[in-house]
C-alpha positions as CSV (number, residue, x, y, z in Angstrom):
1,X,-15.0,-2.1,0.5
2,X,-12.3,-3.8,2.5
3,X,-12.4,-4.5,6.2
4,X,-13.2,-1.7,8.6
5,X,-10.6,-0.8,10.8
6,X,-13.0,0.0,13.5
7,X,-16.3,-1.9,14.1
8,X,-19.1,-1.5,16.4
9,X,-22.1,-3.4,16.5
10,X,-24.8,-3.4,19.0
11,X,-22.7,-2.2,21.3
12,X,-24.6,-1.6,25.2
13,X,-22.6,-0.4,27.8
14,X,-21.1,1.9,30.7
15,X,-20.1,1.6,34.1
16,X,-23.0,0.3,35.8
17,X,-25.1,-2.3,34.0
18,X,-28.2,-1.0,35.7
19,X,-27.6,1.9,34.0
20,X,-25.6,2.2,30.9
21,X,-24.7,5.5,29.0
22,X,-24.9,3.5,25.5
23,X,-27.3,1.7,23.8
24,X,-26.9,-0.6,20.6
25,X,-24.2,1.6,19.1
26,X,-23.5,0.5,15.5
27,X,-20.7,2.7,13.9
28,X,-17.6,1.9,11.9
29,X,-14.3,4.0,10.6
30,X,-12.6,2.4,7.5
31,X,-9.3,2.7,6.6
32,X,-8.1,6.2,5.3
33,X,-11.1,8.0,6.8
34,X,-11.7,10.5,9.4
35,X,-15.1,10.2,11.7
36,X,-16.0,12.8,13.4
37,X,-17.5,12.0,16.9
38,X,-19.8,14.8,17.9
39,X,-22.1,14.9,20.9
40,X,-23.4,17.4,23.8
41,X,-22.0,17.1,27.5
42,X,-22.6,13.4,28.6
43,X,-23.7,12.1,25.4
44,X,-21.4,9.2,25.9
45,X,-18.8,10.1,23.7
46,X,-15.5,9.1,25.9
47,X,-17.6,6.3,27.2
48,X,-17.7,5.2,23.9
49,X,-14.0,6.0,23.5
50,X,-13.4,3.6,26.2
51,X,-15.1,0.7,25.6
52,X,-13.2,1.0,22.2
53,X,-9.3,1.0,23.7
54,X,-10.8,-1.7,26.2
55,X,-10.8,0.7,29.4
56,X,-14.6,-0.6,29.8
57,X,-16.0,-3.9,28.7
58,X,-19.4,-3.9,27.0
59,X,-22.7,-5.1,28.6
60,X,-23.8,-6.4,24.9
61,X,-22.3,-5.9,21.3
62,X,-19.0,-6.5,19.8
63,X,-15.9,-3.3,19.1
64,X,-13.4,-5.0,16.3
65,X,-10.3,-3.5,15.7
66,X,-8.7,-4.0,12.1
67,X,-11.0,-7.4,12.5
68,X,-10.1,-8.5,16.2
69,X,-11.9,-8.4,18.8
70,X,-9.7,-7.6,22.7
71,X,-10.7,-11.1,24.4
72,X,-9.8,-13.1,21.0
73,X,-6.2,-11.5,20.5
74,X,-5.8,-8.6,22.9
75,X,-1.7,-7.8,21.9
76,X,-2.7,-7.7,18.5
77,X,-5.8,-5.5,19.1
78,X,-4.0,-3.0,21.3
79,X,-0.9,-2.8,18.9
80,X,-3.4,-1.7,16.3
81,X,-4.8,1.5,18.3
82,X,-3.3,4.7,19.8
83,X,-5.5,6.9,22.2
84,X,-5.3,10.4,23.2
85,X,-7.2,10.7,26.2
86,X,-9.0,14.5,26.9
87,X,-7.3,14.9,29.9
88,X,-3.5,14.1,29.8
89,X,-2.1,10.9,31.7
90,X,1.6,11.2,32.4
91,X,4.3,10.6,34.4
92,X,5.0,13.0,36.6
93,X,9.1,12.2,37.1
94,X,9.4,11.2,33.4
95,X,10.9,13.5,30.6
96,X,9.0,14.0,27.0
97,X,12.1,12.3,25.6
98,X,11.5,9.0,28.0
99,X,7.6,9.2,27.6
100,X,8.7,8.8,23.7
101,X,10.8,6.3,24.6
102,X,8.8,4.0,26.3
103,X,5.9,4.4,23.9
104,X,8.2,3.4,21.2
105,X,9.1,0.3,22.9
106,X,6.0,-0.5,23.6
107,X,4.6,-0.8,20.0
108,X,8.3,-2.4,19.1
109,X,9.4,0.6,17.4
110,X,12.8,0.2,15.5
111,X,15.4,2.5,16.8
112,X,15.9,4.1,13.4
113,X,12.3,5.1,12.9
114,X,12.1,6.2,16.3
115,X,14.9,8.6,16.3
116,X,13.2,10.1,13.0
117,X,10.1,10.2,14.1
118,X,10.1,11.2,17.1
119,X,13.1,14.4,15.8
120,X,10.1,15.1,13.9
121,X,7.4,15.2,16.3
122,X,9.3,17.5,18.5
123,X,9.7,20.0,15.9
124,X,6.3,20.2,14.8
125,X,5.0,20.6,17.9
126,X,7.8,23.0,19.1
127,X,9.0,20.8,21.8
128,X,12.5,20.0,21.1
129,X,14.2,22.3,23.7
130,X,11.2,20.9,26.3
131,X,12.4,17.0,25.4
132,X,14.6,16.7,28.4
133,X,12.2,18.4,30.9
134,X,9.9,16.0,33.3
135,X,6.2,16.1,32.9
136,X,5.4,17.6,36.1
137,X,7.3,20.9,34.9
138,X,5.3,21.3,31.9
139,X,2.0,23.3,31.0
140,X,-1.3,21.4,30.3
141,X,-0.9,22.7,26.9
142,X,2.6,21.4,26.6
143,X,0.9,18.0,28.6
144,X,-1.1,17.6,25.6
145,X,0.7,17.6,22.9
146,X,3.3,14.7,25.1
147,X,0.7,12.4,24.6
148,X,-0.4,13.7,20.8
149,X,3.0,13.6,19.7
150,X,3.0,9.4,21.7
151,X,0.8,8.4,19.5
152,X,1.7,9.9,15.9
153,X,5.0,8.2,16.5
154,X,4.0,4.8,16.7
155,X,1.5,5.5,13.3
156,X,-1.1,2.6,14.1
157,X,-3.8,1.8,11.5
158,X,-6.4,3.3,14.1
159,X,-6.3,6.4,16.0
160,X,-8.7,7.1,18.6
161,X,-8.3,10.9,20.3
162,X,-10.6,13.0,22.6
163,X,-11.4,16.5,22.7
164,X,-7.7,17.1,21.0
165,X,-7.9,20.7,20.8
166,X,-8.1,21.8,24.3
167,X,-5.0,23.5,25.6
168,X,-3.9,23.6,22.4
169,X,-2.2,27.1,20.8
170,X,-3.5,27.9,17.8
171,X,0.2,26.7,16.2
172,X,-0.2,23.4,17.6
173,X,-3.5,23.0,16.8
174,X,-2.6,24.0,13.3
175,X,0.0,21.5,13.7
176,X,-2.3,18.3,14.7
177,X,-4.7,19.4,12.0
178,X,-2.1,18.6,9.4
179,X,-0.6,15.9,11.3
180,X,-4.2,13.9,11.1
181,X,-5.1,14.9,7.3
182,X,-1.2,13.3,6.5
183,X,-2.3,9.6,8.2
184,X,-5.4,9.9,6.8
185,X,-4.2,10.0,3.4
186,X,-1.4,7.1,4.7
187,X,-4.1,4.9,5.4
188,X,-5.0,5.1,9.1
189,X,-8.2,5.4,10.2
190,X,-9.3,8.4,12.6
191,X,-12.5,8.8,15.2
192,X,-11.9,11.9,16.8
193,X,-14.3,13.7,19.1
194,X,-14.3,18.0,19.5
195,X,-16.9,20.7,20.8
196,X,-15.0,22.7,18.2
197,X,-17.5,21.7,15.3
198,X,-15.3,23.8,13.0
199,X,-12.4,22.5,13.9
200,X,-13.6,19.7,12.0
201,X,-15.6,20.1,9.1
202,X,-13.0,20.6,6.5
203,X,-11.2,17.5,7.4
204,X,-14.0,14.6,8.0
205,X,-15.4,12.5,5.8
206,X,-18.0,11.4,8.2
207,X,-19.8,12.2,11.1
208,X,-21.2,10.0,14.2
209,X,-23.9,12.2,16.1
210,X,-24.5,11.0,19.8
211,X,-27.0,12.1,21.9
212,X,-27.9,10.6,25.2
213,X,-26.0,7.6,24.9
214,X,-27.6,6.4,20.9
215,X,-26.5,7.4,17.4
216,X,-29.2,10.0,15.6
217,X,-27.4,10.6,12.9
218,X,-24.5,9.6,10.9
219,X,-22.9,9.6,7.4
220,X,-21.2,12.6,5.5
221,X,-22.2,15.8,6.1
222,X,-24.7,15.4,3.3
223,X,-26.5,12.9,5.3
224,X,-26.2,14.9,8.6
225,X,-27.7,17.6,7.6
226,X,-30.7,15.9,5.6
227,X,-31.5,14.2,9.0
228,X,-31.2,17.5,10.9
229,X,-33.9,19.2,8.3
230,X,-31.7,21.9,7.4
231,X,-30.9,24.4,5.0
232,X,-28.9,21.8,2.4
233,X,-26.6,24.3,1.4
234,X,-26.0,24.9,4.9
235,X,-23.0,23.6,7.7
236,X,-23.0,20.7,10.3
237,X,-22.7,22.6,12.8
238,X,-26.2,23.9,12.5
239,X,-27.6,20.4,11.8
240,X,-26.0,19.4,14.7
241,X,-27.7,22.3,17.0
242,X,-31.1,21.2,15.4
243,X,-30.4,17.5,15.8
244,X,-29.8,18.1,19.6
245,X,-32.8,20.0,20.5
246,X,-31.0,23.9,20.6
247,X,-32.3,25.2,17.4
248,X,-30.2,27.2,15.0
249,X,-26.6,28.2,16.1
């Protein structure tokens, strides 16, 4: 197997080193692969999220992306990553078409490919005749898919996205879901985090469980399932339920 495009290795951390939310986190998404991030309330899951895009530093461990680490080369690191936040960050006087913009530029997107790309984006997400409107006028929905649609146009070897499917319509959603199976199968790497259990399980090929801040399970959803005790011919979602404490679904 070639290098991961996303390694964590005893990774400790949160905001306060008296008291972190993770604990020796050791997880890794390869190239071409979609990991599902799955975890109650306050399991850690966006803290993990952010100690990944460098928002938070760790207390002890290492996050690699595509085999850097953000103090050895941080340009190269960040270039490599696109995050989708669960709660959309945008400027508030800036138009979907200048949000695109800028994003582009800031990964050194030719022209040409941003043009096409970004045409593109706008159509799948049914956001062409919104391009020209500024964020503040828009819907959280429409909010949401802004930033979605900022990082599927730059096409970095590692995604990193949050609780995607909030606000979504069930168009968009459809929409993303298709979006994320086409880079998979391009080559990027995907860690994506969701309540919506079913959402996910025809499209990952493996799963990280969190639960108060460690991992207690992980691998396909073979593996989850044989460490939730389940019925084998059963879903994730109910291994998940029993891995958690609630019982069955």
């Amino acid at each position: 197997m070639g290098e991961p495009a996303l390694e964590i290795v005893g990774l400790t951390g949160g905001y306060s080193r008296k008291r972190p939310v993770l604990r020796q986190i050791d997880a890794a998404v390869a190239p071409g692969e979609l990991v599902g991030l799955i975890g109650l309330n306050g399991a850690g899951k966006s803290t993990l999220m952010k100690h990944i895009v460098g928002l938070l530093q760790p207390h002890e461990g290492t996050v690699r992306v595509n085999g850097r680490t953000l103090a050895g080369d941080a340009g190269a690191y960040r270039a490599s990553l696109a995050f989708v936040p669960e709660t959309p960050a945008l400027y508030d006087e800036m138009t979907v078409w200048e949000h695109l913009e800028w994003n582009a530029m800031a990964y050194g997107l030719e022209r040409d490919r941003f043009l096409a790309r970004a045409e593109r984006l706008l159509e799948t997400f049914r956001m062409t005749r919104e391009k020209d409107k500024i964020s503040a006028l828009l819907s959280k929905g429409m909010r949401q898919k802004v930033m979605l649609m900022c990082a599927f146009l730059v096409r970095p070897p590692l995604y990193i996205v949050d609780e995607p499917f909030l606000g979504l319509d069930p168009l968009a959603i459809r929409s993303l879901l298709n979006l994320m199976r086409e880079e998979k199968e391009a080559g990027s790497a995907l860690l994506v985090s969701s309540h919506i259990l079913s959402m996910l399980e025809s499209y990952c090929d493996r799963y990280i469980v969190l639960h108060e801040g460690s991992v207690i399970a992980a691998g396909n959803a073979e593996d989850v399932i044989r460490a939730a005790g389940t019925d084998p011919k059963g879903r994730v979602e109910a291994a998940f339920y029993r891995l958690v404490g609630g019982g069955e679904p």
